[in-house]
Biopython code that builds the backbone (N, CA, C, O; Angstrom):
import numpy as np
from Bio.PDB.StructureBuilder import StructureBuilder

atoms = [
    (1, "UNK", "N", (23.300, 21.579, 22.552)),
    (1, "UNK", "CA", (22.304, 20.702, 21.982)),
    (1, "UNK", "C", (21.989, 21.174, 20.564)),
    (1, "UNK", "O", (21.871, 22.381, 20.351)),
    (2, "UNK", "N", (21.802, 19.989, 19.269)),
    (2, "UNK", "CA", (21.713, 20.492, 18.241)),
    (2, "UNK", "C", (20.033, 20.280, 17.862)),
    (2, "UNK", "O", (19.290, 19.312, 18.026)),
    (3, "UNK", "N", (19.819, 21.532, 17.328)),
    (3, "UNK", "CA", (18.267, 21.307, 16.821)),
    (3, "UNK", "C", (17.939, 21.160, 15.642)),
    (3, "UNK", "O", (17.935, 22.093, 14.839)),
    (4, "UNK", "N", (17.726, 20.373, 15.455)),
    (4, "UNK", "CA", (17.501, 20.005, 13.803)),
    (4, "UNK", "C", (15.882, 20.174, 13.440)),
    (4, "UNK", "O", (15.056, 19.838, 14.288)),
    (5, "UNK", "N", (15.494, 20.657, 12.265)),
    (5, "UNK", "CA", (14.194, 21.024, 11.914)),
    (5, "UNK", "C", (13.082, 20.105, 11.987)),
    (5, "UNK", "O", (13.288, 19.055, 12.597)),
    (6, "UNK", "N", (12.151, 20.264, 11.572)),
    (6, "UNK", "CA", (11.099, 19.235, 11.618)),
    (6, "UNK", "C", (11.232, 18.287, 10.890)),
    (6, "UNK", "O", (11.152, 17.078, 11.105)),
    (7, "UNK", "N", (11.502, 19.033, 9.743)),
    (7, "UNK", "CA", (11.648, 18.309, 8.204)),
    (7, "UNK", "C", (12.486, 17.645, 8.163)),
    (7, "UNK", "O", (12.554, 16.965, 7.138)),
    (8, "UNK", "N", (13.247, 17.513, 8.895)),
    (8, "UNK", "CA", (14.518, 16.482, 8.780)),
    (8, "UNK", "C", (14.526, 15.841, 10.140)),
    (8, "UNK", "O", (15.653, 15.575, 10.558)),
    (9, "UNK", "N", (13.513, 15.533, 10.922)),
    (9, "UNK", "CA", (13.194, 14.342, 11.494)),
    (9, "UNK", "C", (12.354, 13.887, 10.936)),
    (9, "UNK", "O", (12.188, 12.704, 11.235)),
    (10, "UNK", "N", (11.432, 14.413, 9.938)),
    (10, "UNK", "CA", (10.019, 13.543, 9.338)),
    (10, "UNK", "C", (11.074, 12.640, 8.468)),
    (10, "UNK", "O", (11.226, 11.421, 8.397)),
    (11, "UNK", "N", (11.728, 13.721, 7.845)),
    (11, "UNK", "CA", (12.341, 12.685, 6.694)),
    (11, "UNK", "C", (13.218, 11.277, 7.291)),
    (11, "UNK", "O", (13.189, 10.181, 6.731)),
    (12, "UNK", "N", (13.912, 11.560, 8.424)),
    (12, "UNK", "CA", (14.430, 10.622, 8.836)),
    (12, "UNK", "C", (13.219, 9.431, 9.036)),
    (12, "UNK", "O", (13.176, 8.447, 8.297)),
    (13, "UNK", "N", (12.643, 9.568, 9.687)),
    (13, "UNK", "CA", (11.294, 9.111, 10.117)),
    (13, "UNK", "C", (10.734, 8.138, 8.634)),
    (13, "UNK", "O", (10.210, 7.031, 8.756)),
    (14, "UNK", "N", (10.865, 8.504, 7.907)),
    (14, "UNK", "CA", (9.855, 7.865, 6.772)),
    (14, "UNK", "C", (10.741, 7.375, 6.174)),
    (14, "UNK", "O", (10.406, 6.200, 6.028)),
    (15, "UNK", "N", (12.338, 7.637, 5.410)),
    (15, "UNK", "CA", (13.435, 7.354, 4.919)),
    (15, "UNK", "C", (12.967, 6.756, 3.564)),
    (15, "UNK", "O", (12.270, 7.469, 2.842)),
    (16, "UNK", "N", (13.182, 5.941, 3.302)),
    (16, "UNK", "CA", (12.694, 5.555, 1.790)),
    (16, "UNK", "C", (10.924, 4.828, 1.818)),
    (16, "UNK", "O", (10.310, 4.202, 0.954)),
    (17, "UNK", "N", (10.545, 5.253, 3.183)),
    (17, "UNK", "CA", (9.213, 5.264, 3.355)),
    (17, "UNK", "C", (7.962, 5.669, 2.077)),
    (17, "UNK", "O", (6.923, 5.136, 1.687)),
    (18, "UNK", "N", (8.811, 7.018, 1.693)),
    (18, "UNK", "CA", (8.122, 7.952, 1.067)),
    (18, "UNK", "C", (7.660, 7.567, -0.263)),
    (18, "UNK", "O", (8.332, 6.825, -0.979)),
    (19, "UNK", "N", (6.307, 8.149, -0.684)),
    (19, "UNK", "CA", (5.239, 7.610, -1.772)),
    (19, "UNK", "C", (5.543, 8.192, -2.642)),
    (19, "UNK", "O", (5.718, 9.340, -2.231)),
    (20, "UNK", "N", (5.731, 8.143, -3.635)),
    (20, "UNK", "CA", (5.673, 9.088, -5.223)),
    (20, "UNK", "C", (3.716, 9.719, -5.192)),
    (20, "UNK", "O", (2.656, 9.203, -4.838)),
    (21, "UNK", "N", (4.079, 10.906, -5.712)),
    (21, "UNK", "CA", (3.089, 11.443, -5.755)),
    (21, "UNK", "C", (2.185, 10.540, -7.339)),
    (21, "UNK", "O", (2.644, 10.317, -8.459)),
    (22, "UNK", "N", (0.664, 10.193, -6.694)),
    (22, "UNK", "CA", (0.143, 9.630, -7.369)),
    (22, "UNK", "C", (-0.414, 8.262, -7.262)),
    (22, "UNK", "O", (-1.247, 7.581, -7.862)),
    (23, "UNK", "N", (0.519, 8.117, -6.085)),
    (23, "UNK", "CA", (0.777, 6.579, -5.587)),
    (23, "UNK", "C", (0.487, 6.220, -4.384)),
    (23, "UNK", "O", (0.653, 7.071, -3.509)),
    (24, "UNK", "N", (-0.027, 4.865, -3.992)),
    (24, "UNK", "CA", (-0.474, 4.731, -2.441)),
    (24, "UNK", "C", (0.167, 3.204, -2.569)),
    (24, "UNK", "O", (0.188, 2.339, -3.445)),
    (25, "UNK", "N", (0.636, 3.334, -1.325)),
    (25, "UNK", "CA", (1.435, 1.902, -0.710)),
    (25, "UNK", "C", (0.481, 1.399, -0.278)),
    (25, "UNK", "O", (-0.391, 2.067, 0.277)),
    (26, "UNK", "N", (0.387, -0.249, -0.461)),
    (26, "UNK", "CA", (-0.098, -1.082, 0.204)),
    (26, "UNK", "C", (0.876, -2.525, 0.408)),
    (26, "UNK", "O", (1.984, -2.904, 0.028)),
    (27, "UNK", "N", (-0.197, -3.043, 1.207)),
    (27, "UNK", "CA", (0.722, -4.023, 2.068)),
    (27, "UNK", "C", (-0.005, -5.448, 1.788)),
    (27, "UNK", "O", (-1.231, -5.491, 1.893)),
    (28, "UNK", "N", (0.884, -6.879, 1.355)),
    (28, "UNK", "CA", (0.444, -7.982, 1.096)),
    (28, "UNK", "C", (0.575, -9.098, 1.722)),
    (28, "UNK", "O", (1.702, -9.589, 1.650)),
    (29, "UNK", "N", (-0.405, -9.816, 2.470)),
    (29, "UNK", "CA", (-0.006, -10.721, 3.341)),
    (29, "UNK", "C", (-0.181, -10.430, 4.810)),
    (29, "UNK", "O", (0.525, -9.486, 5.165)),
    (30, "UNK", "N", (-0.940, -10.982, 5.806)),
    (30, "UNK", "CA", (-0.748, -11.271, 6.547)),
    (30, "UNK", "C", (0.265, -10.953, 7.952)),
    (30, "UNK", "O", (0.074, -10.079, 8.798)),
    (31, "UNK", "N", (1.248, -11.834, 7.902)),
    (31, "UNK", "CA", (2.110, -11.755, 9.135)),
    (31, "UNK", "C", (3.985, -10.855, 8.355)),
    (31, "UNK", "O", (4.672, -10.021, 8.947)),
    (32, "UNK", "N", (4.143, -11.215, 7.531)),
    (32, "UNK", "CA", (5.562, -10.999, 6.574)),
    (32, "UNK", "C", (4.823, -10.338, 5.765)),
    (32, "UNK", "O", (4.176, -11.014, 4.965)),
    (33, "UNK", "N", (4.677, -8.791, 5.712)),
    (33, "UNK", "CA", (3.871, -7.763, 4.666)),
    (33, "UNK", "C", (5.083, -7.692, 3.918)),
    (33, "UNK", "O", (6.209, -7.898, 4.372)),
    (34, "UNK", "N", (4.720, -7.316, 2.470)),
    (34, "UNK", "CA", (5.486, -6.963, 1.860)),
    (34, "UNK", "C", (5.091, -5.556, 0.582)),
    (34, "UNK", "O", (4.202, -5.500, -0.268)),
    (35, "UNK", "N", (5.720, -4.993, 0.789)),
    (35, "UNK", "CA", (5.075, -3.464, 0.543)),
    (35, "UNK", "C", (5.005, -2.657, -1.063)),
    (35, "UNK", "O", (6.071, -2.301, -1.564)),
    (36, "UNK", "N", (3.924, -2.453, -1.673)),
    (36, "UNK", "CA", (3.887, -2.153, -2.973)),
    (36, "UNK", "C", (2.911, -1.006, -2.806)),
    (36, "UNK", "O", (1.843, -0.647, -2.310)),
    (37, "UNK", "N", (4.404, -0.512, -3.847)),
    (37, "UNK", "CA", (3.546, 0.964, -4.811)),
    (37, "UNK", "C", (2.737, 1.016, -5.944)),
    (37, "UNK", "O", (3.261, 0.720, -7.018)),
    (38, "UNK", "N", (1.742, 1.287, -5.921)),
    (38, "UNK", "CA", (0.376, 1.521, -6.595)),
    (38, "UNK", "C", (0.041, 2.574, -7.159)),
    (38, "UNK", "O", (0.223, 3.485, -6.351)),
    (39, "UNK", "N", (-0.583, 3.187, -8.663)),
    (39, "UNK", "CA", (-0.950, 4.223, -9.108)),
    (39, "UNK", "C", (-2.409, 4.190, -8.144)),
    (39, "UNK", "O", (-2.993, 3.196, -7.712)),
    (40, "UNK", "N", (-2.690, 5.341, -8.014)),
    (40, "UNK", "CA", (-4.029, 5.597, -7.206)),
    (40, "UNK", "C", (-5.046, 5.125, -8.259)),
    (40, "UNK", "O", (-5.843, 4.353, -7.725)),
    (41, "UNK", "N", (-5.231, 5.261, -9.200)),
    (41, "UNK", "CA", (-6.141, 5.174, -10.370)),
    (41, "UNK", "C", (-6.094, 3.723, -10.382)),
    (41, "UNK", "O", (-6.871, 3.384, -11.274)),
    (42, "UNK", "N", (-5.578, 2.692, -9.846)),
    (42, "UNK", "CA", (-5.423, 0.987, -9.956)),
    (42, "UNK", "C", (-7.538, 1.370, -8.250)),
    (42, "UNK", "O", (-8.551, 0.678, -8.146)),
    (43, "UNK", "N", (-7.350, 1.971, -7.885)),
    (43, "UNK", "CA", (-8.196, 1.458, -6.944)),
    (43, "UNK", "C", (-9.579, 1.979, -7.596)),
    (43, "UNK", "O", (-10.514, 1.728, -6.836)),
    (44, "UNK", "N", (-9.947, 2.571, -8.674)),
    (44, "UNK", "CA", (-11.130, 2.141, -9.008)),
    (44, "UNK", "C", (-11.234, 1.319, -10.161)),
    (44, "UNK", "O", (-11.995, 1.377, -11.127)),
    (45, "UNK", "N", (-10.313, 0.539, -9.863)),
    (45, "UNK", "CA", (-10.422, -0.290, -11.274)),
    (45, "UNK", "C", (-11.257, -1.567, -10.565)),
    (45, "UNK", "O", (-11.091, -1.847, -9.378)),
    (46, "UNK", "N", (-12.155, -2.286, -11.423)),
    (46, "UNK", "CA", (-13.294, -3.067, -10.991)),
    (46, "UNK", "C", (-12.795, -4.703, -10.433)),
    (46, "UNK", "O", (-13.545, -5.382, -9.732)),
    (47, "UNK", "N", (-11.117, -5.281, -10.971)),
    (47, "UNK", "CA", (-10.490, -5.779, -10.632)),
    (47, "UNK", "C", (-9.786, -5.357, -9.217)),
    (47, "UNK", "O", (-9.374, -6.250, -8.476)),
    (48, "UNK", "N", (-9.688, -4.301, -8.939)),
    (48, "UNK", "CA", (-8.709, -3.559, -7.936)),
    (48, "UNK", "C", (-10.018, -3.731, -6.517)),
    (48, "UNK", "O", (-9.895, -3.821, -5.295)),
    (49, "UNK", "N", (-11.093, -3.715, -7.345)),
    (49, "UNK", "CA", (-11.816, -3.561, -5.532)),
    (49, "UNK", "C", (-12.380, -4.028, -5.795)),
    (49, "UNK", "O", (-13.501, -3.668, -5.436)),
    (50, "UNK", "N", (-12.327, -5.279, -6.655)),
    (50, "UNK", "CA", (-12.335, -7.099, -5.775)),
    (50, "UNK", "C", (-11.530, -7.186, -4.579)),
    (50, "UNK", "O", (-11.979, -7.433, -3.460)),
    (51, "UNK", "N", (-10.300, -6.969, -4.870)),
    (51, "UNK", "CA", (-9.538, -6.954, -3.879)),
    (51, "UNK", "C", (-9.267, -6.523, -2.437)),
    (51, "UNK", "O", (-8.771, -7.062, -1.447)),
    (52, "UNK", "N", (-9.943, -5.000, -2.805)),
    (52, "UNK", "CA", (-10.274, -3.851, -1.276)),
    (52, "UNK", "C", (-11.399, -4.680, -0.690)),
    (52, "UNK", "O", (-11.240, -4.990, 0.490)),
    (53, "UNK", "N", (-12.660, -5.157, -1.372)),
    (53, "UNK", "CA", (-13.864, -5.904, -0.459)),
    (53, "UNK", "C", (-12.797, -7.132, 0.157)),
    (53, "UNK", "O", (-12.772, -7.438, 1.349)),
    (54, "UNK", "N", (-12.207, -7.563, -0.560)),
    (54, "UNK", "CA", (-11.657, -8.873, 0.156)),
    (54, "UNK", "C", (-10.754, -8.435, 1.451)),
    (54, "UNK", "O", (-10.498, -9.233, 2.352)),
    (55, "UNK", "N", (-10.289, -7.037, 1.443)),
    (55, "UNK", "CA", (-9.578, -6.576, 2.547)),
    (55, "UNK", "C", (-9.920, -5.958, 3.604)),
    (55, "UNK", "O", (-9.149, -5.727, 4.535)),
    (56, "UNK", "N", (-11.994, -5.390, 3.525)),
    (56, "UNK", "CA", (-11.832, -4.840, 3.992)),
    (56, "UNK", "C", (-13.134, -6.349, 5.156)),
    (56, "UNK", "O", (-13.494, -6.505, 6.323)),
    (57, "UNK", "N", (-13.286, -6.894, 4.099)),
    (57, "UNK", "CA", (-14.114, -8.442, 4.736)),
    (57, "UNK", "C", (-12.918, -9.132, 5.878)),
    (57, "UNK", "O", (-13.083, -9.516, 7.036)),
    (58, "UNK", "N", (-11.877, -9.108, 5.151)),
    (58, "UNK", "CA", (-10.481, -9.408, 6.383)),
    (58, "UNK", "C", (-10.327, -8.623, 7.617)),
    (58, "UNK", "O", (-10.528, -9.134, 8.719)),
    (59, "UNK", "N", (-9.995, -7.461, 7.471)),
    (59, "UNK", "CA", (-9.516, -6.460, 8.195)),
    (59, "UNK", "C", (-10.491, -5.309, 8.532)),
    (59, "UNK", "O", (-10.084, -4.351, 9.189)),
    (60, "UNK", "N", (-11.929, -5.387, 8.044)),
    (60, "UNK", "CA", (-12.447, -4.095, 8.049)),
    (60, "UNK", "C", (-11.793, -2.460, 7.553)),
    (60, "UNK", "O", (-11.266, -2.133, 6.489)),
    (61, "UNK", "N", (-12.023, -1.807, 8.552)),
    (61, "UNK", "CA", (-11.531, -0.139, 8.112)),
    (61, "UNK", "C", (-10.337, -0.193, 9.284)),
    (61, "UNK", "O", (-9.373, 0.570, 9.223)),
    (62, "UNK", "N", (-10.476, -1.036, 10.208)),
    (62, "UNK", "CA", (-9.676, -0.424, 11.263)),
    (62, "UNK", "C", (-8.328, -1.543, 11.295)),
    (62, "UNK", "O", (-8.125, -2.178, 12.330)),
    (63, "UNK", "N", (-7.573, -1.697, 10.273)),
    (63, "UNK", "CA", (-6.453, -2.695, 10.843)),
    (63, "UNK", "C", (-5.217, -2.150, 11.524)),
    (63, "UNK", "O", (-4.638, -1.089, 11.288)),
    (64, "UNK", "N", (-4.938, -3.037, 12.372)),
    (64, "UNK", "CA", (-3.831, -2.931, 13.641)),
    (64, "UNK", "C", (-2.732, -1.740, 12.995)),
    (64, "UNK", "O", (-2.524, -0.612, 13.443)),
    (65, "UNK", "N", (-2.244, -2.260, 12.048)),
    (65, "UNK", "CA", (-1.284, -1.528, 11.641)),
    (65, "UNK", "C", (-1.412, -0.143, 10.665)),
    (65, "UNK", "O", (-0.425, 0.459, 10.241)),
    (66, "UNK", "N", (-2.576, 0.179, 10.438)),
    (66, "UNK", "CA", (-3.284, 1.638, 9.995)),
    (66, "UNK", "C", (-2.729, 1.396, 8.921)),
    (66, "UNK", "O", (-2.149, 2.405, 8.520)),
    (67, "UNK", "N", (-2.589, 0.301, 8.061)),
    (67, "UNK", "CA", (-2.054, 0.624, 6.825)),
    (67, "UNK", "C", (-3.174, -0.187, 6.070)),
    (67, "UNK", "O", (-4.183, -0.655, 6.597)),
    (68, "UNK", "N", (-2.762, -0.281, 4.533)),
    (68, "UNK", "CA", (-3.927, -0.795, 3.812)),
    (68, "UNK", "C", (-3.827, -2.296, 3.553)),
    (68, "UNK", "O", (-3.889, -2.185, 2.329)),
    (69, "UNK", "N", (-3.748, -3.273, 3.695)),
    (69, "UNK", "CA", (-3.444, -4.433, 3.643)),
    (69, "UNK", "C", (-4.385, -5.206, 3.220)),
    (69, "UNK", "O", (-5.479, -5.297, 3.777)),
    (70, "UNK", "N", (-3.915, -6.074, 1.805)),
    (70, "UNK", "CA", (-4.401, -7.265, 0.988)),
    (70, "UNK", "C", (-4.207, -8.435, 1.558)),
    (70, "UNK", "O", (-3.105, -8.765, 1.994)),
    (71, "UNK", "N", (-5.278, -9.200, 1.616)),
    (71, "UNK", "CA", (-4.962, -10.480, 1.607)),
    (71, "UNK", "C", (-4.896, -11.632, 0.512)),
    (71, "UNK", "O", (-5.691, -12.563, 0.384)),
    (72, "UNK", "N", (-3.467, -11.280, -0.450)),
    (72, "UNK", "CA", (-3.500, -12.533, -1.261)),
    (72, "UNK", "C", (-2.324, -12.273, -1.599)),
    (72, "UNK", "O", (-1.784, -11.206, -1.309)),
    (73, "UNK", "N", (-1.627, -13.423, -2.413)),
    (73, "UNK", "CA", (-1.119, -13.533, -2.678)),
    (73, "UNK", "C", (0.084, -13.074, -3.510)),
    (73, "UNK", "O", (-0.317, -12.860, -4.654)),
    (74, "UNK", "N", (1.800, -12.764, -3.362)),
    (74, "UNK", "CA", (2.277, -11.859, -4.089)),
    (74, "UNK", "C", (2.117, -12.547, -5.746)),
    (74, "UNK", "O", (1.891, -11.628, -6.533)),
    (75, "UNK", "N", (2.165, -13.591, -6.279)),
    (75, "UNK", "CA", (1.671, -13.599, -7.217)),
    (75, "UNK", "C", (0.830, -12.968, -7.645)),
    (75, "UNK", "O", (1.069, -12.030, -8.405)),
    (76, "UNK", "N", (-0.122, -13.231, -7.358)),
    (76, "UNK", "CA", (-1.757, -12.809, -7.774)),
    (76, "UNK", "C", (-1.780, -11.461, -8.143)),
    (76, "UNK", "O", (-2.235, -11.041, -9.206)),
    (77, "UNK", "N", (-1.186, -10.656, -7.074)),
    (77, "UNK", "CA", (-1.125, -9.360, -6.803)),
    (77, "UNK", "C", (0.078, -8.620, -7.971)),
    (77, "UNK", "O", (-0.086, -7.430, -8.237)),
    (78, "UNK", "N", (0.959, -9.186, -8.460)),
    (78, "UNK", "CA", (1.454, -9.124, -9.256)),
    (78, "UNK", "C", (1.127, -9.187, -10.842)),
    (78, "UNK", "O", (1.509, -8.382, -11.692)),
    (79, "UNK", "N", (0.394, -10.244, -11.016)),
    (79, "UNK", "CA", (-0.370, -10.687, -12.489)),
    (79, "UNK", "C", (-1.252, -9.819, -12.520)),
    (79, "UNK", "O", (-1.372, -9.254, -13.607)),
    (80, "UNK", "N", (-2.329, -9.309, -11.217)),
    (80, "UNK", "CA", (-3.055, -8.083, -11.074)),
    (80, "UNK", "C", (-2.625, -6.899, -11.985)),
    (80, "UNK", "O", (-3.089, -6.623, -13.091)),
    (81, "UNK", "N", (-1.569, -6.205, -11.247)),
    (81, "UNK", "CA", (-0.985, -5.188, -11.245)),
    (81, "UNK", "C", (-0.307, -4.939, -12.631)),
    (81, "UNK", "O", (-0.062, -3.835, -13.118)),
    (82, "UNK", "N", (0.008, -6.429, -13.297)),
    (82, "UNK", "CA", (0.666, -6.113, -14.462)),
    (82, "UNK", "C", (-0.473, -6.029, -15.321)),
    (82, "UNK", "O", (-0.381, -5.125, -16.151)),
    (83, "UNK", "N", (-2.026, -7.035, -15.384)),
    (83, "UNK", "CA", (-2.715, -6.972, -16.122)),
    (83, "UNK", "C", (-3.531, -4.912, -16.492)),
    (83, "UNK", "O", (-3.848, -4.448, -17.587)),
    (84, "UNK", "N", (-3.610, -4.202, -15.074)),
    (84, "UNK", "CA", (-3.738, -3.361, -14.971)),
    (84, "UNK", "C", (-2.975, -2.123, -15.523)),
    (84, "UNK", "O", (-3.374, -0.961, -15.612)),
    (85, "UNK", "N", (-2.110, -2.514, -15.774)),
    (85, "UNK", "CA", (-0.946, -1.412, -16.001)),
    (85, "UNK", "C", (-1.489, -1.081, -17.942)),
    (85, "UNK", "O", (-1.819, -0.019, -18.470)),
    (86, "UNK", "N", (-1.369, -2.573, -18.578)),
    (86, "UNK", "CA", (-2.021, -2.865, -19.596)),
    (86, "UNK", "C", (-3.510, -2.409, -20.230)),
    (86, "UNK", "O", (-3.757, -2.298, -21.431)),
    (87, "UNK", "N", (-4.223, -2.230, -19.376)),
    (87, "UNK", "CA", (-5.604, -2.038, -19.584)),
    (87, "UNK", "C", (-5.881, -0.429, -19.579)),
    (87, "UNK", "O", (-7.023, 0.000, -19.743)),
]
sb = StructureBuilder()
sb.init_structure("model")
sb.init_model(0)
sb.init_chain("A")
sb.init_seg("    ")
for serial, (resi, resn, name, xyz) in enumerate(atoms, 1):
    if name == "N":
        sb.init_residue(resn, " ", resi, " ")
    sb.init_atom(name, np.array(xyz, "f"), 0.0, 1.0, " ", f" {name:<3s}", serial, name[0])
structure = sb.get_structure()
């Protein structure tokens, strides 16, 4: 039997899962998430949590899938993200 380390089942486990340091994934939509990387510094931006109240008015603290999930649109979320990057 071969034993392979921890670290290389986590990694298997997460595979291109994994966050750049600095960065927090979130998730857009509903039923078909679709998954974006975020500078951490986008979530106190006063535009950025418009967005978290709107997610957390959706989903509260506790959603099914323990992840962070928006409800709007990949547009939106996009024009967001670019206006932010800018600012």
């Amino acid at each position: 039997m071969c034993h392979r380390s921890v670290s290389s089942r986590i990694w298997d486990l997460l595979g291109t899962k994994t966050v750049s340091k600095g960065h927090i994934a979130v998730y857009l939509g509903e039923t078909s998430k679709k998954r974006f990387m975020i500078p951490i510094s986008y979530l106190n931006h006063p535009l950025f949590e418009g967005l978290l109240n709107l997610a957390e008015e959706e989903f509260g603290f506790n959603h099914p899938t323990g992840s962070l999930t928006i409800p709007c649109s990949k547009g939106y979320f996009i024009s967001l993200t670019r206006l932010l990057k800018f600012s």
